[in-house]
FIVO-785615 format. One record per residue: residue in three letters; y, x, z negated of N, C-alpha, C, O in turn. Coordinates in steps of 0.02 Angstrom, whole numbers, plus 50000, padded with zeros to 5 digits. Atoms other than C-alpha are relative to their C-alpha. Example, Ala and Ser with C-alpha at 12.3 -4.5 7.8 and 13.67 -1.06 7.14 Angstrom:
<recs>
ALA499415004550000497755061549610500605004550000500595009749967 SER499414995850003499475068449643500554996149963501104998649955 
</recs>
This chain:
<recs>
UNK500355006350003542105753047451499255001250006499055003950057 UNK500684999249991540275753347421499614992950031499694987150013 UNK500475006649979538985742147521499375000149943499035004249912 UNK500835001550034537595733947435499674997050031499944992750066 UNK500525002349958536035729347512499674996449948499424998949899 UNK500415005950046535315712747429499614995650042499654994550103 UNK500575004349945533925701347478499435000249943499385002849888 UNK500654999750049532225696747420499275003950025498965004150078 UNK500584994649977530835708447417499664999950048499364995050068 UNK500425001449946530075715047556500545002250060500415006150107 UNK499764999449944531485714547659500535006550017500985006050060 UNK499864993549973532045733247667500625004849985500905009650012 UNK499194996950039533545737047550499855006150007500135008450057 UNK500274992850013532765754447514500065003950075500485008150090 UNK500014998049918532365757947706500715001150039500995005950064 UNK499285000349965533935751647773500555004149963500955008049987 UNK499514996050043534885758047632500065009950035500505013750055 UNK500144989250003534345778847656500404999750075500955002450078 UNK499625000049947534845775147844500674997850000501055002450016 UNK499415001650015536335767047819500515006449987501025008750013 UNK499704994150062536755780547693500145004350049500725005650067 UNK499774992949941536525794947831500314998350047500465003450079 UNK499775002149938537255786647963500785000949988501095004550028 UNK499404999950031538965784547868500425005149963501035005149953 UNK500084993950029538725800947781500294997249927500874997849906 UNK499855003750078538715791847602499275003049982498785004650016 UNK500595000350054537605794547435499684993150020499934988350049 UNK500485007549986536125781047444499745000949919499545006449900 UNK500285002950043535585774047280499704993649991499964988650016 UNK500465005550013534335761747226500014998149940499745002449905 UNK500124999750057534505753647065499504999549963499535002649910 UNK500885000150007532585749447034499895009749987499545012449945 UNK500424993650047532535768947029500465002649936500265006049889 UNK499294998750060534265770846916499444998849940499175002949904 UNK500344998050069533255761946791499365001249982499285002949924 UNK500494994550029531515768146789499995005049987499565007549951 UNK500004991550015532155785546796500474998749913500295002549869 UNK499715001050058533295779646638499425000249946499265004449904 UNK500645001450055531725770446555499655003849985499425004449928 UNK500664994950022530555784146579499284994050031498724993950005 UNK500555004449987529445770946660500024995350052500614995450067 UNK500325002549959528885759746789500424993250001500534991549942 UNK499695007850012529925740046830499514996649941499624994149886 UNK500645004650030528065733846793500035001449935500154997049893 UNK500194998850068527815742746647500684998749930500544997849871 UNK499575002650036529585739146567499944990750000500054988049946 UNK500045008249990529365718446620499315000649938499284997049889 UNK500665002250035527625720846536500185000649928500044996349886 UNK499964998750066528175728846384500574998849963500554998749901 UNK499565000650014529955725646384500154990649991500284986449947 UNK500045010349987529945706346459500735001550064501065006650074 UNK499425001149941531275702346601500714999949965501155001050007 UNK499305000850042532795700946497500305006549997500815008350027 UNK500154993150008532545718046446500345003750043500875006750034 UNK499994996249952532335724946615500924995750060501164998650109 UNK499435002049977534015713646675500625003949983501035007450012 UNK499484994650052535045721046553499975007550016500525009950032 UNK499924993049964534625739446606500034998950064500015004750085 UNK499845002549925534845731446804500785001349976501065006350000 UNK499435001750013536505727446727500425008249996500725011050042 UNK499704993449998537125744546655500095003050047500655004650068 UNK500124995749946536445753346789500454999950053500655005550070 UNK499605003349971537525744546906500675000549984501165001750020 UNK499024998250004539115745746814499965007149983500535009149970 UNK499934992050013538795764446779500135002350094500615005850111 UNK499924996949922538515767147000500514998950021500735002650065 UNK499655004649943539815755347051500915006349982501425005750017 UNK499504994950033541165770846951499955006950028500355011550029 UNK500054991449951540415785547053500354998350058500744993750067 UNK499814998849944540715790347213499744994250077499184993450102 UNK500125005349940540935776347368498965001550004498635006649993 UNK500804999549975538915773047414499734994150020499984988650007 UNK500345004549995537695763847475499434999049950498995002949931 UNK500695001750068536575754647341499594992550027499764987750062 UNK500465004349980535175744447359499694998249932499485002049890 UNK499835003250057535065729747233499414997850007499204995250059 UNK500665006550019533455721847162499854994050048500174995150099 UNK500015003249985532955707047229500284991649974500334986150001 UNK499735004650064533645696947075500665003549956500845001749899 UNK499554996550061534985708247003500664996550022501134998449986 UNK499485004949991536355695147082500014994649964500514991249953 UNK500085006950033535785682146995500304998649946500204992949927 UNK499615000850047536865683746858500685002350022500735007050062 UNK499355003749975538535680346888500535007149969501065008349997 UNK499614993250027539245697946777499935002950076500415002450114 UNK500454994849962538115709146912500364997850072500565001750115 UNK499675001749905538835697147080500515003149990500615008150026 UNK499334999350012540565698746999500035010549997500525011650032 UNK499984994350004540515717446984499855004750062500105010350072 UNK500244998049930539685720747158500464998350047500745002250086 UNK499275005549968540955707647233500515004850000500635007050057 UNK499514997650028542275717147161500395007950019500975009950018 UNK499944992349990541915736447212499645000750063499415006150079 UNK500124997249937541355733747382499394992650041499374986650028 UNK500105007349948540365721847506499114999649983498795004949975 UNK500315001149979538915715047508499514996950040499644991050049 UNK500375002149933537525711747644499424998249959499215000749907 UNK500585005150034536075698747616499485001350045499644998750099 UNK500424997749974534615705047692499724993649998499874989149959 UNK500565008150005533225690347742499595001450036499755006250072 UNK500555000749970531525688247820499904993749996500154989649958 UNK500795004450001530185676847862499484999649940499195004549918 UNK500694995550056528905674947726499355003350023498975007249994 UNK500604996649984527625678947828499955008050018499505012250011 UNK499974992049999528465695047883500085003249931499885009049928 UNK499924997450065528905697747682499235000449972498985005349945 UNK500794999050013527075693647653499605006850010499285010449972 UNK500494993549980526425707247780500115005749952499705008349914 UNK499774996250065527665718547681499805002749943499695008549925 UNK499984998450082527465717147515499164999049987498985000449929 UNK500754999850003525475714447535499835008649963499575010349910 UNK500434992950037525105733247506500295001749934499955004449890 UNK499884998150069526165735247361500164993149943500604991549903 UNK499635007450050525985717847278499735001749932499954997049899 UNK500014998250056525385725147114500555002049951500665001049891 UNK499364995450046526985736347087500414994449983500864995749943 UNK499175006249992528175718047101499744995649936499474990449953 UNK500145005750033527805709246928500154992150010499814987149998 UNK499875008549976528685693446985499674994950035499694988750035 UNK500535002849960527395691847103499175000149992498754998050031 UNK500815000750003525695694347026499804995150011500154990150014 UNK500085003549994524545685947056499724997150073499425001150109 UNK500085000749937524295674147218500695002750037501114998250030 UNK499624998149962525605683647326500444993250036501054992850032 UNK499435002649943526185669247453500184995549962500694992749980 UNK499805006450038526245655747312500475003049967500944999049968 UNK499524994850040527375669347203500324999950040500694995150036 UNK499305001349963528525672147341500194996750026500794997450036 UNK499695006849972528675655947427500424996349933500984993949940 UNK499525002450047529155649647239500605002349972501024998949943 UNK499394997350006530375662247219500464999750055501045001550052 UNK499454998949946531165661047369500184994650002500794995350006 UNK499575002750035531555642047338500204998749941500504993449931 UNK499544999250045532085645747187500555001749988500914999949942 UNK499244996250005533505656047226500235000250076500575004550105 UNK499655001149907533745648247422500704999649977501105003849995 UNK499515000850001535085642247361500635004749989501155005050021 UNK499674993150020535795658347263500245005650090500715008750115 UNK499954993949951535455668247415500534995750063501004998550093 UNK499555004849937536305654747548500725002149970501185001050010 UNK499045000850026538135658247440500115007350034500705008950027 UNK499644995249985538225675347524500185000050062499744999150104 UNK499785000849943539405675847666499835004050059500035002150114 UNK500204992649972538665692747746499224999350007498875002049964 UNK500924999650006536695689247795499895003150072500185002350126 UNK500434998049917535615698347930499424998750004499175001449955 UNK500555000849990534235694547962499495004850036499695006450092 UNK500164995850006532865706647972499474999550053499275004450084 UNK500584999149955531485699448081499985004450049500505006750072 UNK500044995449929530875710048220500605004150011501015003050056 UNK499344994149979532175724048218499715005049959499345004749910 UNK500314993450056531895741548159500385000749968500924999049994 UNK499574998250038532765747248003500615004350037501175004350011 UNK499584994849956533705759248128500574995350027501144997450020 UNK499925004349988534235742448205500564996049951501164995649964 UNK499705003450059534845732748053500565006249994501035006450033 UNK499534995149991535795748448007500575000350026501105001349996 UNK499454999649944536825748248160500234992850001500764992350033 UNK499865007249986536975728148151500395003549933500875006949951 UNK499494998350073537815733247975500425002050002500904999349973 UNK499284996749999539055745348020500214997950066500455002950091 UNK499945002349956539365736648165500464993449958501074993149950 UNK499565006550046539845719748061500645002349941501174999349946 UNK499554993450027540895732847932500455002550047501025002150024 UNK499594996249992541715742548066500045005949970500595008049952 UNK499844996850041541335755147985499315007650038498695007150043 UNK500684997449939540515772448105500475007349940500995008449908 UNK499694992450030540495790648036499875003350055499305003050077 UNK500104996049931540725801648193500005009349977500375012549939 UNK500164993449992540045819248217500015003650061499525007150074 UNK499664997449963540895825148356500565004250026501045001950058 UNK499484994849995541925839348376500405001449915500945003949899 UNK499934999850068541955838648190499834995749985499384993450021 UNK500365003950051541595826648067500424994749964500514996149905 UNK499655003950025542695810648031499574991949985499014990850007 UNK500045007950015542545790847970500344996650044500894999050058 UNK499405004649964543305777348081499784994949973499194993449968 UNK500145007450013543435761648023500364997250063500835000350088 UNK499775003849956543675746248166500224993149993499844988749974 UNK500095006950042544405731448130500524996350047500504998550105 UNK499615004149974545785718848193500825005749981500805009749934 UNK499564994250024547625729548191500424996449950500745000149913 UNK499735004250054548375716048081499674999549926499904996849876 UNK500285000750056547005718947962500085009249976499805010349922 UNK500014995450014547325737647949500465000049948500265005149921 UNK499595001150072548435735547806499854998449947500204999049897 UNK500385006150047547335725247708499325006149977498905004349935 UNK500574995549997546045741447714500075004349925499665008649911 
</recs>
């Protein structure tokens, strides 16, 4: 079962993801780098030259090419749910967790790299306050949210596999436990 880490920019898919990843002793992938390393190029510079459609559609592949490897943790765009193939396919091969902030903490965030985020050129807090109700609603349908304020990625992490049940132990060797209800161990 692979986790996916979704949310809207800023709030630490990438971060949480790599930890996650080691903690569980899983591959960590990001699809943002799946397809620039595909494109040969940059989100920005595919949105610029490609247009958003474009760059959805290689979101898309990318996604059903990872979700066929090996169990992992992936960390999803900030928009690559938004189409209903991409939920259904994520849905399908494993769980995912809805990352969230504050805008003001997404603000501090995404301040130093607000150039690299085409969605957001521009005035920064007016760009992501309009995206974020744009897709409140999108993001409210996921049953799995954490919320990110004030916690360290180290933090979130452990709130994750904590809500999962799900610990990789390195103790006297090297196993997985999953924790769950014993009526649900069947269902695993």
């Amino acid at each position: 079962m692979h986790i996916f880490l979704y949310g809207p920019p800023g709030t630490g898919k990438s971060t949480i993801g790599e930890i996650l990843a080691h903690n569980l002793n899983l591959p960590f992938a990001d699809v943002d780098d799946l397809v620039e390393a595909k494109a040969g190029m940059s989100i920005a510079q595919i949105m610029e030259r490609l247009g958003e459609t474009a760059f959805r559609d290689m979101e898309t592949a990318a996604l059903k090419s990872i979700v066929n490897e090996k169990e992992s943790v992936i960390a999803l765009g900030g928009g690559a749910l938004l189409r209903e193939e991409n939920r259904a396919v994520a849905e399908s091969h494993g769980a995912v967790i809805l990352l969230m902030a504050e805008l003001d903490i997404l603000l501090e965030r995404l301040q130093p790299e607000a150039g690299k985020r085409p969605l957001l050129a521009g005035d920064l807090r007016e760009k992501l306050s309009s995206l974020l109700d744009r897709r409140q609603e999108h993001y409210s349908s996921f049953a799995t949210r954490v919320d990110v304020d004030g916690k360290t990625a180290e933090e979130i992490a452990f709130q994750i596999q904590t809500g999962l049940g799900r610990f990789h132990l390195r103790a006297m060797g090297e196993y997985d436990a999953l924790v769950g209800a014993v009526g649900q161990i069947g269902n695993l």
